[in-house]
C-alpha positions in Angstrom: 0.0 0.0 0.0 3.1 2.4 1.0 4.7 1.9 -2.6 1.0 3.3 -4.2 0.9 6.5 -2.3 3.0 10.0 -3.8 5.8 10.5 -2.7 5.4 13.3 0.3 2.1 12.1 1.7 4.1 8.6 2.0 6.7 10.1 3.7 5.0 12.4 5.9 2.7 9.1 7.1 6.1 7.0 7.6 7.5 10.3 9.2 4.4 10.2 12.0 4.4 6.8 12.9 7.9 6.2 13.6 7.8 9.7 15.7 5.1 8.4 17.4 7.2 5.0 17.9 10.0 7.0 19.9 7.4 8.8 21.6 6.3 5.3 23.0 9.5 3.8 23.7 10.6 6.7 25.5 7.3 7.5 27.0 8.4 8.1 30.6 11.2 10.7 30.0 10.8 14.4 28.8 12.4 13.6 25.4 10.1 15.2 23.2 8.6 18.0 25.6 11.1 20.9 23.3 9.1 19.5 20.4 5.6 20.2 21.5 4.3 23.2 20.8 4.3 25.5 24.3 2.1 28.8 24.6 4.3 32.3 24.8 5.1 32.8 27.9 4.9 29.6 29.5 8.2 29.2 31.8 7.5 25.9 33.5 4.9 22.9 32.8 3.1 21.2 35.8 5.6 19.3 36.3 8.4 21.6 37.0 10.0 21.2 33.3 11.5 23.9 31.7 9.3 23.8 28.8 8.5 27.1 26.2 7.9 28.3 22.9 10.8 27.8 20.4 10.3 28.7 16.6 10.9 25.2 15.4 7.5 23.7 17.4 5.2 25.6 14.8 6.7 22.4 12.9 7.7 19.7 14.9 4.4 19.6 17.3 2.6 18.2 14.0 4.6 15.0 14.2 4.1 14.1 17.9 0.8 11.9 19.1 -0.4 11.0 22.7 1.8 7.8 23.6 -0.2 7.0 26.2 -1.5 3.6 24.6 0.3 2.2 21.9 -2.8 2.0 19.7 -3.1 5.6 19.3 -7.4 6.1 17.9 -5.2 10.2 17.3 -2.8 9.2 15.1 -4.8 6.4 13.2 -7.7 9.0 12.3 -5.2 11.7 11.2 -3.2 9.3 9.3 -6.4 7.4 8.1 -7.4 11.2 7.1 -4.0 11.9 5.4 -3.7 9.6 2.9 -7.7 9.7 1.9 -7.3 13.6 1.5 -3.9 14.1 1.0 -3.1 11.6 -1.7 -5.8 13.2 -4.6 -4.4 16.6 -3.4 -0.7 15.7 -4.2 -1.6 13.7 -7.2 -3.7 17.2 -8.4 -1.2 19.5 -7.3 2.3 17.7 -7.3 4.7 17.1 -4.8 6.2 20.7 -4.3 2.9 22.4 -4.2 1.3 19.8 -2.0 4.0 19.9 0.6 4.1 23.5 0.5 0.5 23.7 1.4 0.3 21.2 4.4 3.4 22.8 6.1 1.4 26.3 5.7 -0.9 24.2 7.0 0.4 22.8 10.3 2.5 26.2 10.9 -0.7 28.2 10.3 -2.4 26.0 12.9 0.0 26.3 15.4 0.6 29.9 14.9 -3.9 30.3 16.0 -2.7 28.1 18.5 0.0 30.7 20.3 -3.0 33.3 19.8 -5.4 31.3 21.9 -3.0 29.5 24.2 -1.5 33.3 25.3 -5.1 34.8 26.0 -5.9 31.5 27.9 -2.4 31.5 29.8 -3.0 35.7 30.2 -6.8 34.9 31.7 -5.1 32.2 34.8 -5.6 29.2 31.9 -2.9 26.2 32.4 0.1 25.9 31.2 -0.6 23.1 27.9 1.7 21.9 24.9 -0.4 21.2 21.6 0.7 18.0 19.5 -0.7 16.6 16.4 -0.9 17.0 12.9 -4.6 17.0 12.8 -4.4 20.9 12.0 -2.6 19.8 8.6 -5.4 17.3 8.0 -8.5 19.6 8.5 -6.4 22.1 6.0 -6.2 18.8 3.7 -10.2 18.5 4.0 -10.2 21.9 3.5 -8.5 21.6 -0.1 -10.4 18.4 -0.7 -13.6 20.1 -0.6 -12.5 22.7 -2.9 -10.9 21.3 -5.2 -13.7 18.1 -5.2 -16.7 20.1 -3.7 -19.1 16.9 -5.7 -17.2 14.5 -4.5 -18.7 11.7 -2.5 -17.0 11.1 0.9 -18.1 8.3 3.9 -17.8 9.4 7.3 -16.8 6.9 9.6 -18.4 7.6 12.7 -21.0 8.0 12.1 -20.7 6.4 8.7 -22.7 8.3 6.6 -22.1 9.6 2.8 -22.2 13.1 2.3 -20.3 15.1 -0.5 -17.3 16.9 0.5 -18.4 20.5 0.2 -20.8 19.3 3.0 -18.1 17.7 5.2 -15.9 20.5 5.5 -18.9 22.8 6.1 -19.9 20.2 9.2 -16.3 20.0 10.5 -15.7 23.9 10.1 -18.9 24.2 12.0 -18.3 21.4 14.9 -15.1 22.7 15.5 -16.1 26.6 15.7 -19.0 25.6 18.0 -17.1 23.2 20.3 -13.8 25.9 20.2 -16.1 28.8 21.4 -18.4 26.3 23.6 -15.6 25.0 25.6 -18.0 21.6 25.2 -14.7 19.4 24.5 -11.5 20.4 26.7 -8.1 19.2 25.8 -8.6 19.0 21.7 -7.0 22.4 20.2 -10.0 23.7 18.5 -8.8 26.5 17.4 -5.6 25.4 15.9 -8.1 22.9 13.4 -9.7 25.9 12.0 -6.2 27.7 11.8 -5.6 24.9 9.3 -8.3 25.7 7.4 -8.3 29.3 7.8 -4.6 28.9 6.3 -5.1 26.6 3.9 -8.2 28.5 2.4 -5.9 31.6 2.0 -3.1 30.0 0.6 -5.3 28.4 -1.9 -6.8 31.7 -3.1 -3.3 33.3 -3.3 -2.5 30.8 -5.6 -5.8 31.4 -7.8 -4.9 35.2 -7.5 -8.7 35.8 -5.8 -9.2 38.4 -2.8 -7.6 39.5 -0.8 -5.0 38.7 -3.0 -5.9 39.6 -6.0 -8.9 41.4 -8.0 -12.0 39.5 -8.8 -11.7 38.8 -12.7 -14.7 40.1 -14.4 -17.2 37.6 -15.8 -16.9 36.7 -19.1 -19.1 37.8 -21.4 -21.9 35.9 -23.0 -22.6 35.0 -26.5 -26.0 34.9 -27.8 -26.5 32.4 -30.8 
């Protein structure tokens, strides 16, 4: 199955799991805690480790799961999720492109993260790294549905078919509702819909449509 997926999204799915692999094995030591993405401003965790924001977590917090059980249901959905939307998209779009736009992805995520996680850490909040790349997948659903807005998709809890205009629409809105809600502590809402916030810009740079660009003007019709 590897040898049929392109190139990046196979890498980046080989690139998780054996993260998460060390993360397991070396579960009980503080290995990976520079890696994780830590609010501004954060000087210690609860634990007493020295633990805060360096530029390189924007990155490397994308490639780190919970190793709490070694059947991780985080990783398997985001990888599960990665190669059903990322594959198409890097097929589409090529490898360059398609790489450039999940790393916008995952660094625009985090980067809504450090937003949130400084008002929360400002307002008394505690101090929490972020870890995932699930804000690179929701910007890969994102792209999915725009590029393939007719496109019939099956959701697996519940599993229900629904095109995938319609998913992202119902994720958007889950996760915008449950961010603002606070109805599901401990899953960074607001870093899924930086993914998608980031991915939908990038993607209208790259059509040259606002706010990067001015709206072409419609084509005229001919009357036969």
């Amino acid at each position: 199955m590897l040898s049929r997926l392109p190139p990046v999204t196979r890498a980046l799915l080989i690139a998780n799991v054996i993260a998460f692999l060390l993360q397991w094995f070396l579960r009980n030591t503080n290995v990976f805690d520079p890696f994780a993405l830590w609010p501004i401003g954060a000087g210690s965790d609860p634990y007493g480790n020295a633990s805060q924001f360096m530029p390189w977590q924007l990155v490397t917090y994308a490639f780190l799961h919970d190793p709490s059980n070694l059947i991780s249901i985080h990783l398997l959905f985001n990888m599960l999720a990665l190669v059903m939307f990322g594959a198409p998209l890097e097929y589409t779009w090529g490898t360059r492109r398609y790489a450039t736009y999940y790393f916008v992805c995952i660094v625009g995520a985090g980067l809504c993260q450090l937003v949130v996680g400084y008002i929360q850490l400002s307002q008394g909040g505690p101090v929490v790294p972020v870890i995932g790349a699930s804000g690179g997948v929701f910007g890969l659903l994102l792209a999915y549905g725009m590029l393939f807005p007719n496109q019939r998709v099956m959701l697996l809890i519940p599993p229900i078919p629904m095109k995938a205009r319609t998913l992202v629409i119902v994720y958007g809105a889950i996760e915008l509702f449950l961010g603002v809600s606070g109805a599901q502590p401990g899953v960074a809402h607001f870093a899924h819909l930086g993914g998608m916030l980031f991915g939908w810009l990038l993607i209208r740079y790259w059509r040259g449509q606002p706010p990067f660009g001015k709206p072409k003007p419609p084509r005229p019709r001919i009357v036969r």
